[in-house]
C-alpha positions as CSV (number, residue, x, y, z in Angstrom):
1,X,6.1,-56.1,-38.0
2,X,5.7,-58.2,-35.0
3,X,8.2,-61.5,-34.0
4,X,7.1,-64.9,-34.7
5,X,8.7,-66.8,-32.4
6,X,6.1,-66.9,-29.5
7,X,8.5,-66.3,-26.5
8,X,9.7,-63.3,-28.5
9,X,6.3,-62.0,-29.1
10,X,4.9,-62.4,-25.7
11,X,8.0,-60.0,-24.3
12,X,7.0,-57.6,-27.6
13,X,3.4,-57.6,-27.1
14,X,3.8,-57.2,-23.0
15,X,5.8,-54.5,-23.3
16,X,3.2,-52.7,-26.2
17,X,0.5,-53.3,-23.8
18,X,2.8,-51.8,-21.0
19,X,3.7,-48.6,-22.2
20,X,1.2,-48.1,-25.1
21,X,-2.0,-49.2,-25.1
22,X,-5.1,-49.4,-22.7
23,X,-6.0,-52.7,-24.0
24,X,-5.4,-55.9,-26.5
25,X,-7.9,-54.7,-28.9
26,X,-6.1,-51.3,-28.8
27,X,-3.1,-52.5,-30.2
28,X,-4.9,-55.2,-32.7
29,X,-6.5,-52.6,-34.2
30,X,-3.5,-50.3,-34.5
31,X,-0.5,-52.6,-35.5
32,X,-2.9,-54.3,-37.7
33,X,-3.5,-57.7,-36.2
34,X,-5.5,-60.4,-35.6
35,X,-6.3,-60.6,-32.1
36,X,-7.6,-64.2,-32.6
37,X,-4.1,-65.6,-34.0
38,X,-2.2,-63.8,-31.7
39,X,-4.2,-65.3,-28.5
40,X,-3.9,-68.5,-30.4
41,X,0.1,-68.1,-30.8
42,X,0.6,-67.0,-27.3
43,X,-1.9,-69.7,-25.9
44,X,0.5,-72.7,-27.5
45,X,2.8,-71.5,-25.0
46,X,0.5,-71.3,-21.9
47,X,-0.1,-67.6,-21.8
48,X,-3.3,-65.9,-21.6
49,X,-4.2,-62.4,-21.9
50,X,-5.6,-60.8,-18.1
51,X,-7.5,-57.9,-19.3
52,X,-7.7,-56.5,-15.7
53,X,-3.6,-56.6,-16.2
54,X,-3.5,-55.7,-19.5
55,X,-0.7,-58.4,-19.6
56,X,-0.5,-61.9,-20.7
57,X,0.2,-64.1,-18.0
């Protein structure tokens, strides 16, 4: 289950993209997510994902 506060699920999903997976479609497909609503949350709050990071920033 991932947070729904988006401050508390950009830390979660930095640190998923960190230390376990090569890329945002990665973990999408394997926590079961929708990549679009999850760029949508974390966009309301400025942040974009830099795939050449593998971060949001």
């Amino acid at each position: 289950m991932i947070p729904k506060d988006p401050v508390m699920l950009l830390s979660f999903v930095n640190l998923k993209l960190r230390d376990f997976y090569p890329s945002l479609d990665a973990l999408c497909d394997d926590l079961d997510v929708d990549r679009q609503e999850l760029t949508d949350k974390l966009s309301g709050i400025n942040y974009v994902y830099d795939s050449d990071k593998n971060q949001f920033v």
